[in-house]
C-alpha positions in Angstrom: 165.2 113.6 74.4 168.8 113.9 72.9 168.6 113.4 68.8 171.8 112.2 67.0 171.8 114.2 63.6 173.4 113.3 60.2 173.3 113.8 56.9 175.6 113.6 53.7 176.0 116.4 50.8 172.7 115.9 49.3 171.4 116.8 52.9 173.5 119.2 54.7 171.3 122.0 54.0 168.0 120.3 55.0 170.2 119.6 58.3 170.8 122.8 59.3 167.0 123.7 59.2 166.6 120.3 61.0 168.9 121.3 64.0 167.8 124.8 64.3 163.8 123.5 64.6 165.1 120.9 66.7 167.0 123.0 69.1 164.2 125.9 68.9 162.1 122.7 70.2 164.3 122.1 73.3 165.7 119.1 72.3 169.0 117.7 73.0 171.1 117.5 69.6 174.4 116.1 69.0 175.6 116.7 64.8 177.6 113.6 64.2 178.2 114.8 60.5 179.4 116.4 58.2 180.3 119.5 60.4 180.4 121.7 56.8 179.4 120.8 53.3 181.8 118.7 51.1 180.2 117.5 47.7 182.5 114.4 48.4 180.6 113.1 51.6 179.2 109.7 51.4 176.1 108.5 53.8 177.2 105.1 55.0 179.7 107.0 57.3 177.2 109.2 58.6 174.6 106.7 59.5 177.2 104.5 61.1 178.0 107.4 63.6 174.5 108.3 63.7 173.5 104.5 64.7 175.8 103.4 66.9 176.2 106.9 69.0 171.9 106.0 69.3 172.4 102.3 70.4 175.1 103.0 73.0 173.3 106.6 74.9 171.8 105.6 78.1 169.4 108.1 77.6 166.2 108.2 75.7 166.8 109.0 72.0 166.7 109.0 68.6 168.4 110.0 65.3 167.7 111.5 62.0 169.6 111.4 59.1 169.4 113.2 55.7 170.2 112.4 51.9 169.1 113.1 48.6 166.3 110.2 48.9 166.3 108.8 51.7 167.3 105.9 51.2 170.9 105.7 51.3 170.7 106.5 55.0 168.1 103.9 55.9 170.2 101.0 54.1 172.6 101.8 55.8 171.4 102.5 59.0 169.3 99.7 58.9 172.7 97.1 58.9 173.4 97.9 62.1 171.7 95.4 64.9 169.2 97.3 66.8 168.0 100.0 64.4 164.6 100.5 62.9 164.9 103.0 59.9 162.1 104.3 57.9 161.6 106.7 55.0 159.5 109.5 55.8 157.5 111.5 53.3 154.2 112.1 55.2 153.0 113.2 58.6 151.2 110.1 57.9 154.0 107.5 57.6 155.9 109.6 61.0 153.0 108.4 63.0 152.8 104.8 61.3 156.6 104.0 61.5 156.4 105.0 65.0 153.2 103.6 66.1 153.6 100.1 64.5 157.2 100.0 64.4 158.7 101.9 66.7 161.4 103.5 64.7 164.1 104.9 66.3 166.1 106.3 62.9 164.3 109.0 60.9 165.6 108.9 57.4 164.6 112.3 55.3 164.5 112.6 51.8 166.3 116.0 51.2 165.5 116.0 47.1 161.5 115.4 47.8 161.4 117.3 51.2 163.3 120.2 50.1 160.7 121.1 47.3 157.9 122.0 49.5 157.3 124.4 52.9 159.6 123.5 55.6 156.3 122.9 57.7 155.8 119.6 56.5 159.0 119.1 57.2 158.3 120.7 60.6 155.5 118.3 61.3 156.5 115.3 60.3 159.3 115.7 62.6 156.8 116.5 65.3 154.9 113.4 64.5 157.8 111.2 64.5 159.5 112.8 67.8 156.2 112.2 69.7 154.4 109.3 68.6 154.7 106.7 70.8 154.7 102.8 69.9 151.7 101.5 69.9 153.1 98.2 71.9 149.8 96.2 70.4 150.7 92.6 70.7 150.9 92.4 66.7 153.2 94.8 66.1 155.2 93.7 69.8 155.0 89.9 68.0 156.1 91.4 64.5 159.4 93.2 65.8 160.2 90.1 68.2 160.3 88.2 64.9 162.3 90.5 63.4 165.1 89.8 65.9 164.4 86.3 66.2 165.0 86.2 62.6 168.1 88.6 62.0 169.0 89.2 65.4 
C-alpha cells in the first residue's frame, strides 16, 4: 500500500518517526511535505498535496497527516471531494473510523501523541493501516448520503 505523508511544523518531528515505522513496515511512502522543518509552515498546503496526490494514485492507498492537534489537517483535508478524515487518539477510534467509515486520511495529533510511547503511536497506525471497512449496509447507506448530500 503506498501512504502519502504530511505534516506542518507542529508535526515534522512526529513525521519522521511516522515514515521510518512506516518504511520499516514495507510500505510504500511518498513525503509530500515539508521536506525539513520551518516554524513558518502552515497545514492547509500540506493536506492539499497529501489529498489530492491520494485521490489521483491508481493504486491502493492512503495518507497521514500530522499537526499540533489534529485538526487543522482534517479541516482541511476533509474540503477536498472524496476524502474521509478522522482524528485519531486511540487504537480504538483507528479501527472505528476505518471500519464504519472507511477513512482514507489519518489525521495525528502531534501535541497529544507526542506525550506518550511511540507504540501507541505504532499501533494505532497498525489499526488504521489494516482495518478494513466494514461495508455493513448502514455504514455503505451512511457514506452514500454523504455524497448525495455534498458530493
Amino acid at each position: 500500500m503506498k501512504v502519502y505523508l504530511a505534516s506542518d511544523h507542529a508535526g515534522f518531528h512526529l513525521k519522521t518517526k511516522v515514515h521510518a515505522y512506516l518504511a520499516k513496515h514495507d510500505y510504500e511512502v511518498e513525503d509530500v511535505g515539508d521536506a525539513e522543518f520551518n516554524p513558518q509552515d502552515d497545514y492547509p498546503q500540506f493536506a492539499y498535496a497529501a489529498t489530492t496526490k491520494l485521490l489521483g494514485s491508481n493504486e491502493e492507498a492512503r495518507a497521514i497527516l500530522i499537526c499540533g492537534s489534529g485538526q487543522g489537517m482534517c479541516i482541511a483535508a476533509n474540503r477536498v471531494h472524496g476524502i474521509r478524515a478522522c482524528v485519531v487518539e486511540s487504537i480504538w477510534m483507528a479501527k472505528d473510523c476505518r471500519e464504519d467509515d472507511d477513512s482514507n486520511v489519518l489525521c495525528l495529533p502531534a501535541r497529544v501523541l507526542e506525550k506518550g510511547d511511540f507504540k501507541l503511536i505504532e499501533d494505532i497506525l497498525e489499526a488504521w493501516l489494516t482495518t478494513p471497512f466494514s461495508s455493513a449496509p448502514r455504514h455503505a447507506r451512511r457514506l452514500k448520503e454523504i455524497e448525495e448530500l455534498y458530493g
